[in-house]
C-alpha positions in Angstrom: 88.8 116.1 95.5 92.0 117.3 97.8 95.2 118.4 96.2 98.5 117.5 96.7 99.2 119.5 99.5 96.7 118.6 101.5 97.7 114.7 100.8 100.8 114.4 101.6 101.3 114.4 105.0 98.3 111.6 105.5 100.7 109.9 102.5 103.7 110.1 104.6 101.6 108.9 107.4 100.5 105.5 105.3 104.3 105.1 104.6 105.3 105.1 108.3 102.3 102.5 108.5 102.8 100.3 106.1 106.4 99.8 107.1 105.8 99.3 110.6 107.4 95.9 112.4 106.8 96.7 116.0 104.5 93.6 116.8 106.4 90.5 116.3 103.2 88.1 116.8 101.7 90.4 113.7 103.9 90.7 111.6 104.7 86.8 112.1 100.6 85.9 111.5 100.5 88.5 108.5 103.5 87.1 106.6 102.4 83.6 107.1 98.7 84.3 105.7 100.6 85.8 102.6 102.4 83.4 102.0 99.7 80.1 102.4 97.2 82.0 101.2 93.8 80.5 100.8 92.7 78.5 97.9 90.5 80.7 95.9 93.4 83.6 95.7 96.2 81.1 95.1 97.3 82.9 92.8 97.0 87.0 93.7 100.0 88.5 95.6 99.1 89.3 99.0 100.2 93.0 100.6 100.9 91.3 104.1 101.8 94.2 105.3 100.1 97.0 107.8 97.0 98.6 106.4 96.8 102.6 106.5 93.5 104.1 106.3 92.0 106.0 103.1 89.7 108.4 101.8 88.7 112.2 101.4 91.6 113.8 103.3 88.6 116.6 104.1 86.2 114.1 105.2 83.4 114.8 108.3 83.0 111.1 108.4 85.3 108.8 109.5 84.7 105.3 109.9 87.0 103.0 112.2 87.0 99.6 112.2 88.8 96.9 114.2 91.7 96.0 112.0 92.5 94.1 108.9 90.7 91.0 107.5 93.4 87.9 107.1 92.6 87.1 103.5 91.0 90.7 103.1 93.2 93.6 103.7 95.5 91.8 104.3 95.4 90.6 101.1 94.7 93.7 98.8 96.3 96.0 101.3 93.3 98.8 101.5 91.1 98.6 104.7 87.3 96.5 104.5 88.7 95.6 100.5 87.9 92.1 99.1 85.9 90.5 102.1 82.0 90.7 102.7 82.2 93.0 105.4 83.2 95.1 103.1 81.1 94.3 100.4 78.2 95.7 103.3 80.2 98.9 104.4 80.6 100.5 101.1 77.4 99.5 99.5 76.0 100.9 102.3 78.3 104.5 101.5 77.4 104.4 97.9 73.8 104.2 99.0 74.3 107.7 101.3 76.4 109.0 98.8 79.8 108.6 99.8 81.4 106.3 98.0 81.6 106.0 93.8 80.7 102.8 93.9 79.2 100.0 95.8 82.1 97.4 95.4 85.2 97.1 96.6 87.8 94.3 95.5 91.3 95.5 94.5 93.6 98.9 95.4 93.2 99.7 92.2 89.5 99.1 91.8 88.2 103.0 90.9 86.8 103.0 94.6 86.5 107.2 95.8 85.1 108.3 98.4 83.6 111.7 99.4 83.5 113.6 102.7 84.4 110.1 104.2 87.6 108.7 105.6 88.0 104.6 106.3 90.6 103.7 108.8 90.9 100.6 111.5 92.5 100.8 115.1 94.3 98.2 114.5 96.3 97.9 111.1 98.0 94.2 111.0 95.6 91.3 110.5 96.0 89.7 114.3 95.1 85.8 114.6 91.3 84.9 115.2 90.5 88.8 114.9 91.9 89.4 118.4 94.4 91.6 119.2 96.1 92.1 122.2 96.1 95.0 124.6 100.0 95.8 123.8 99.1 96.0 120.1 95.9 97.7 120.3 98.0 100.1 122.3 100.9 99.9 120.0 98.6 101.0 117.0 97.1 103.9 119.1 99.5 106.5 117.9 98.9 106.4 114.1 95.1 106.6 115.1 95.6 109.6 117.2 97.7 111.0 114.6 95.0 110.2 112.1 92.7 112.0 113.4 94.6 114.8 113.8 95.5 115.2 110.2 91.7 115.0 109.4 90.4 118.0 110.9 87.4 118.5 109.3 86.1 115.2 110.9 82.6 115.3 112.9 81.2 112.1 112.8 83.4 109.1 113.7 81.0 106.0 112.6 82.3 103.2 114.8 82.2 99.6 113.4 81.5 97.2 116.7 82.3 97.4 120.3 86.2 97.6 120.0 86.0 100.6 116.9 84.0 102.2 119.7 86.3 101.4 122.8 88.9 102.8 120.8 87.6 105.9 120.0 86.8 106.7 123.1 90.3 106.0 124.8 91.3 108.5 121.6 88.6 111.0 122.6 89.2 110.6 126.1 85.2 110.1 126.8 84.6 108.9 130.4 82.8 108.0 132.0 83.3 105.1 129.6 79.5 105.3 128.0 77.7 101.9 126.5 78.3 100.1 123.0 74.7 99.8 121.0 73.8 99.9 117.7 72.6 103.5 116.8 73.8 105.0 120.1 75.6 107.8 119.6 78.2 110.6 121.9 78.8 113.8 121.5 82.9 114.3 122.5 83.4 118.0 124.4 84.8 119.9 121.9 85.2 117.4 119.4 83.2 114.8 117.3 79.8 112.6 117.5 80.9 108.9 118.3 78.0 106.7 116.6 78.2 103.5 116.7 77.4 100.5 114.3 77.3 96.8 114.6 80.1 95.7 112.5 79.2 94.2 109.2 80.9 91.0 109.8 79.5 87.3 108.7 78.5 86.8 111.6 75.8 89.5 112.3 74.6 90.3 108.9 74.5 86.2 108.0 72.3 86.3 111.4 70.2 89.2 110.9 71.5 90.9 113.7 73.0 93.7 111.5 70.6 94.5 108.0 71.1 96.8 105.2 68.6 99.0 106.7 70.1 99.3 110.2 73.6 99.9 108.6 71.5 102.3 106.1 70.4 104.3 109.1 73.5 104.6 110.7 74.9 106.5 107.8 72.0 108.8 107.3 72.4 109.7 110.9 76.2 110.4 110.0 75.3 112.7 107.2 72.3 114.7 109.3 75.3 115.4 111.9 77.7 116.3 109.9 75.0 119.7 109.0 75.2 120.6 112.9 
Protein backbone atom coordinates (compact mmCIF):
# COMPACT_ATOMS: atom_id res chain seq x y z
CA UNK A 1 0.00 0.00 0.00
CA UNK A 2 1.12 3.90 -0.69
CA UNK A 3 1.93 6.14 2.15
CA UNK A 4 0.96 9.35 3.06
CA UNK A 5 2.96 11.25 0.93
CA UNK A 6 2.20 9.83 -2.00
CA UNK A 7 -1.72 10.27 -1.14
CA UNK A 8 -2.12 13.42 -0.58
CA UNK A 9 -2.12 15.25 -3.47
CA UNK A 10 -4.69 12.68 -5.29
CA UNK A 11 -6.61 13.54 -1.60
CA UNK A 12 -6.50 17.17 -2.24
CA UNK A 13 -7.56 16.42 -5.75
CA UNK A 14 -10.87 14.36 -4.54
CA UNK A 15 -11.51 17.54 -2.24
CA UNK A 16 -11.45 20.00 -5.21
CA UNK A 17 -13.87 17.26 -6.79
CA UNK A 18 -16.20 16.63 -4.46
CA UNK A 19 -16.82 20.29 -3.90
CA UNK A 20 -17.24 21.24 -7.38
CA UNK A 21 -20.68 23.33 -8.49
CA UNK A 22 -19.71 24.37 -11.93
CA UNK A 23 -22.67 22.51 -13.73
CA UNK A 24 -25.82 23.83 -12.67
CA UNK A 25 -28.10 21.10 -14.60
CA UNK A 26 -25.79 18.54 -12.35
CA UNK A 27 -25.67 19.66 -9.47
CA UNK A 28 -29.61 20.40 -9.81
CA UNK A 29 -30.32 16.43 -11.04
CA UNK A 30 -27.75 15.18 -8.18
CA UNK A 31 -29.40 17.00 -5.31
CA UNK A 32 -32.78 16.16 -6.39
CA UNK A 33 -31.92 12.23 -6.65
CA UNK A 34 -30.63 12.67 -2.93
CA UNK A 35 -33.20 13.92 -1.81
CA UNK A 36 -36.27 11.58 -3.42
CA UNK A 37 -34.31 8.88 -3.33
CA UNK A 38 -35.62 5.59 -4.52
CA UNK A 39 -37.63 3.27 -2.44
CA UNK A 40 -35.42 0.48 -1.50
CA UNK A 41 -32.66 3.10 0.08
CA UNK A 42 -35.38 5.37 1.68
CA UNK A 43 -33.71 5.39 4.32
CA UNK A 44 -29.51 5.67 3.62
CA UNK A 45 -28.10 9.26 3.20
CA UNK A 46 -27.19 9.92 -0.16
CA UNK A 47 -23.51 11.71 -1.01
CA UNK A 48 -25.17 13.70 -3.90
CA UNK A 49 -22.29 15.18 -4.52
CA UNK A 50 -19.33 14.84 -7.31
CA UNK A 51 -17.58 11.45 -7.34
CA UNK A 52 -13.56 11.42 -7.33
CA UNK A 53 -11.92 8.40 -8.43
CA UNK A 54 -9.99 5.77 -6.03
CA UNK A 55 -7.60 3.22 -5.76
CA UNK A 56 -3.71 2.28 -5.64
CA UNK A 57 -2.26 5.76 -6.00
CA UNK A 58 0.77 3.52 -7.86
CA UNK A 59 -1.56 1.71 -10.02
CA UNK A 60 -0.59 0.46 -13.97
CA UNK A 61 -4.28 0.09 -14.46
CA UNK A 62 -6.72 2.53 -14.57
CA UNK A 63 -10.16 2.02 -15.31
CA UNK A 64 -12.48 4.99 -16.60
CA UNK A 65 -15.83 4.87 -16.75
CA UNK A 66 -18.64 7.32 -17.90
CA UNK A 67 -19.69 8.91 -14.73
CA UNK A 68 -21.72 8.29 -11.68
CA UNK A 69 -24.80 5.97 -11.31
CA UNK A 70 -28.00 8.10 -10.00
CA UNK A 71 -28.95 5.86 -7.06
CA UNK A 72 -25.21 4.31 -7.25
CA UNK A 73 -22.41 6.66 -6.69
CA UNK A 74 -24.40 8.96 -6.39
CA UNK A 75 -25.63 7.44 -3.62
CA UNK A 76 -22.60 5.93 -1.64
CA UNK A 77 -20.25 8.56 -3.11
CA UNK A 78 -17.37 6.06 -4.43
CA UNK A 79 -17.36 5.45 -8.28
CA UNK A 80 -19.27 1.76 -9.78
CA UNK A 81 -20.27 1.32 -5.66
CA UNK A 82 -23.85 -0.15 -4.90
CA UNK A 83 -25.20 -0.67 -8.55
CA UNK A 84 -24.76 -3.91 -10.71
CA UNK A 85 -22.42 -2.59 -12.97
CA UNK A 86 -20.45 -2.53 -10.30
CA UNK A 87 -21.21 -5.63 -8.87
CA UNK A 88 -19.62 -6.97 -12.58
CA UNK A 89 -16.42 -4.58 -12.61
CA UNK A 90 -15.02 -5.53 -9.37
CA UNK A 91 -15.89 -9.18 -9.32
CA UNK A 92 -14.35 -9.23 -12.42
CA UNK A 93 -10.88 -7.32 -10.46
CA UNK A 94 -10.97 -9.70 -7.66
CA UNK A 95 -11.01 -12.52 -10.17
CA UNK A 96 -7.45 -10.98 -11.86
CA UNK A 97 -6.32 -10.06 -8.60
CA UNK A 98 -6.87 -6.52 -8.12
CA UNK A 99 -9.35 -5.95 -5.91
CA UNK A 100 -9.78 -7.56 -2.01
CA UNK A 101 -12.94 -8.49 -2.74
CA UNK A 102 -15.56 -9.13 -5.23
CA UNK A 103 -18.34 -6.76 -3.71
CA UNK A 104 -18.76 -3.43 -3.51
CA UNK A 105 -21.77 -1.63 -1.54
CA UNK A 106 -20.72 1.09 0.85
CA UNK A 107 -17.45 3.68 1.24
CA UNK A 108 -16.74 1.99 4.00
CA UNK A 109 -17.08 -1.54 2.80
CA UNK A 110 -13.20 -2.92 3.24
CA UNK A 111 -12.97 -2.60 -0.73
CA UNK A 112 -8.80 -2.29 -1.73
CA UNK A 113 -7.54 -2.36 -4.64
CA UNK A 114 -4.00 -3.25 -5.97
CA UNK A 115 -2.06 -1.82 -8.94
CA UNK A 116 -5.51 -0.48 -10.09
CA UNK A 117 -7.04 2.99 -10.07
CA UNK A 118 -11.11 3.52 -10.75
CA UNK A 119 -12.13 6.81 -11.91
CA UNK A 120 -15.08 8.21 -14.42
CA UNK A 121 -14.87 11.15 -17.00
CA UNK A 122 -17.62 12.49 -15.82
CA UNK A 123 -18.12 12.80 -11.87
CA UNK A 124 -21.92 14.16 -11.30
CA UNK A 125 -24.67 11.66 -11.94
CA UNK A 126 -26.15 13.63 -15.34
CA UNK A 127 -30.01 12.80 -16.13
CA UNK A 128 -30.64 9.58 -18.40
CA UNK A 129 -26.75 8.90 -18.22
CA UNK A 130 -26.17 11.63 -20.82
CA UNK A 131 -24.08 14.31 -20.33
CA UNK A 132 -23.56 17.18 -22.32
CA UNK A 133 -20.58 18.26 -24.35
CA UNK A 134 -19.97 21.44 -21.93
CA UNK A 135 -19.92 19.09 -18.88
CA UNK A 136 -18.01 16.39 -20.38
CA UNK A 137 -15.67 19.16 -21.21
CA UNK A 138 -16.09 20.75 -17.86
CA UNK A 139 -14.99 17.53 -16.09
CA UNK A 140 -11.94 17.10 -18.47
CA UNK A 141 -9.46 18.89 -16.20
CA UNK A 142 -9.71 16.72 -13.06
CA UNK A 143 -9.27 13.66 -15.60
CA UNK A 144 -6.21 15.20 -17.10
CA UNK A 145 -5.03 15.99 -13.79
CA UNK A 146 -5.73 12.52 -12.75
CA UNK A 147 -3.72 10.99 -14.79
CA UNK A 148 -1.03 13.00 -14.17
CA UNK A 149 -0.77 12.31 -10.58
CA UNK A 150 -0.87 8.52 -11.48
CA UNK A 151 2.29 8.08 -13.15
CA UNK A 152 2.89 4.69 -13.04
CA UNK A 153 -0.32 4.07 -15.22
CA UNK A 154 0.01 1.79 -18.40
CA UNK A 155 -3.11 0.35 -19.09
CA UNK A 156 -6.13 2.59 -19.16
CA UNK A 157 -9.15 -0.15 -19.31
CA UNK A 158 -11.92 1.89 -20.94
CA UNK A 159 -15.58 1.07 -19.91
CA UNK A 160 -17.85 1.74 -23.28
CA UNK A 161 -17.55 4.06 -26.12
CA UNK A 162 -17.60 7.41 -24.29
CA UNK A 163 -14.70 6.08 -21.38
CA UNK A 164 -12.90 5.49 -24.61
CA UNK A 165 -13.76 8.87 -26.57
CA UNK A 166 -12.52 10.40 -23.59
CA UNK A 167 -9.38 9.03 -23.20
CA UNK A 168 -8.48 9.59 -26.30
CA UNK A 169 -9.30 13.48 -26.47
CA UNK A 170 -6.98 13.10 -23.01
CA UNK A 171 -4.28 11.22 -24.93
CA UNK A 172 -4.64 13.20 -27.82
CA UNK A 173 -4.89 9.84 -30.17
CA UNK A 174 -5.94 10.82 -33.71
CA UNK A 175 -6.71 9.83 -36.06
CA UNK A 176 -9.64 9.19 -33.72
CA UNK A 177 -9.37 5.04 -33.89
CA UNK A 178 -12.66 2.70 -33.48
CA UNK A 179 -14.64 1.64 -30.17
CA UNK A 180 -14.76 -2.47 -29.94
CA UNK A 181 -14.73 -4.70 -27.25
CA UNK A 182 -11.10 -6.03 -26.82
CA UNK A 183 -9.61 -3.50 -29.18
CA UNK A 184 -6.85 -1.93 -27.83
CA UNK A 185 -4.16 1.48 -28.70
CA UNK A 186 -1.02 1.93 -27.95
CA UNK A 187 -0.72 6.04 -27.03
CA UNK A 188 3.05 7.46 -28.38
CA UNK A 189 4.80 7.80 -25.44
CA UNK A 190 2.19 6.99 -23.13
CA UNK A 191 -0.39 4.16 -22.19
CA UNK A 192 -2.33 1.17 -23.96
CA UNK A 193 -6.14 2.27 -24.40
CA UNK A 194 -8.18 -1.11 -24.12
CA UNK A 195 -11.42 -1.02 -24.36
CA UNK A 196 -14.43 -2.81 -22.70
CA UNK A 197 -18.12 -2.94 -23.14
CA UNK A 198 -19.39 -1.38 -20.10
CA UNK A 199 -20.97 -3.64 -17.59
CA UNK A 200 -24.25 -1.91 -17.57
CA UNK A 201 -27.91 -3.76 -17.32
CA UNK A 202 -28.21 -3.51 -20.46
CA UNK A 203 -25.35 -5.52 -22.07
CA UNK A 204 -24.58 -8.05 -19.48
CA UNK A 205 -28.76 -8.65 -18.95
CA UNK A 206 -28.44 -9.16 -22.93
CA UNK A 207 -25.40 -11.19 -23.17
CA UNK A 208 -23.73 -8.78 -25.09
CA UNK A 209 -21.03 -8.28 -22.29
CA UNK A 210 -20.20 -11.95 -20.12
CA UNK A 211 -18.07 -12.52 -17.32
CA UNK A 212 -15.67 -14.08 -19.64
CA UNK A 213 -15.32 -11.21 -22.12
CA UNK A 214 -14.98 -8.74 -19.13
CA UNK A 215 -12.55 -11.62 -17.68
CA UNK A 216 -10.40 -11.29 -20.75
CA UNK A 217 -10.20 -7.75 -20.82
CA UNK A 218 -8.45 -7.72 -17.52
CA UNK A 219 -6.07 -10.39 -18.22
CA UNK A 220 -5.07 -8.48 -21.27
CA UNK A 221 -4.58 -5.40 -18.81
CA UNK A 222 -2.32 -7.29 -16.53
CA UNK A 223 -0.16 -9.06 -19.55
CA UNK A 224 0.51 -5.29 -20.63
CA UNK A 225 1.23 -3.91 -17.72
CA UNK A 226 4.71 -6.64 -17.98
CA UNK A 227 5.73 -4.75 -21.33
Amino acid sequence: MSGIGERAPLDGLAERIEACRVCPRLVDWRERIAREKRAAYRDEIYWGRPVSGFGDPNARIVVLGLAPAAHGANRTGRVFTGDRSGDWLFAAMHRAGLANQAESTSRGDGLALTDAWVTAAVRCAPPGNKPSIDERDQCAPFLAEEFALLERCRVVVCLGAFGFQAACRHFDLRPRPRFGHGAEYAVEGGPTLLCSFHPSQQNTFTGRLTEEMLDSVFARARELTLR
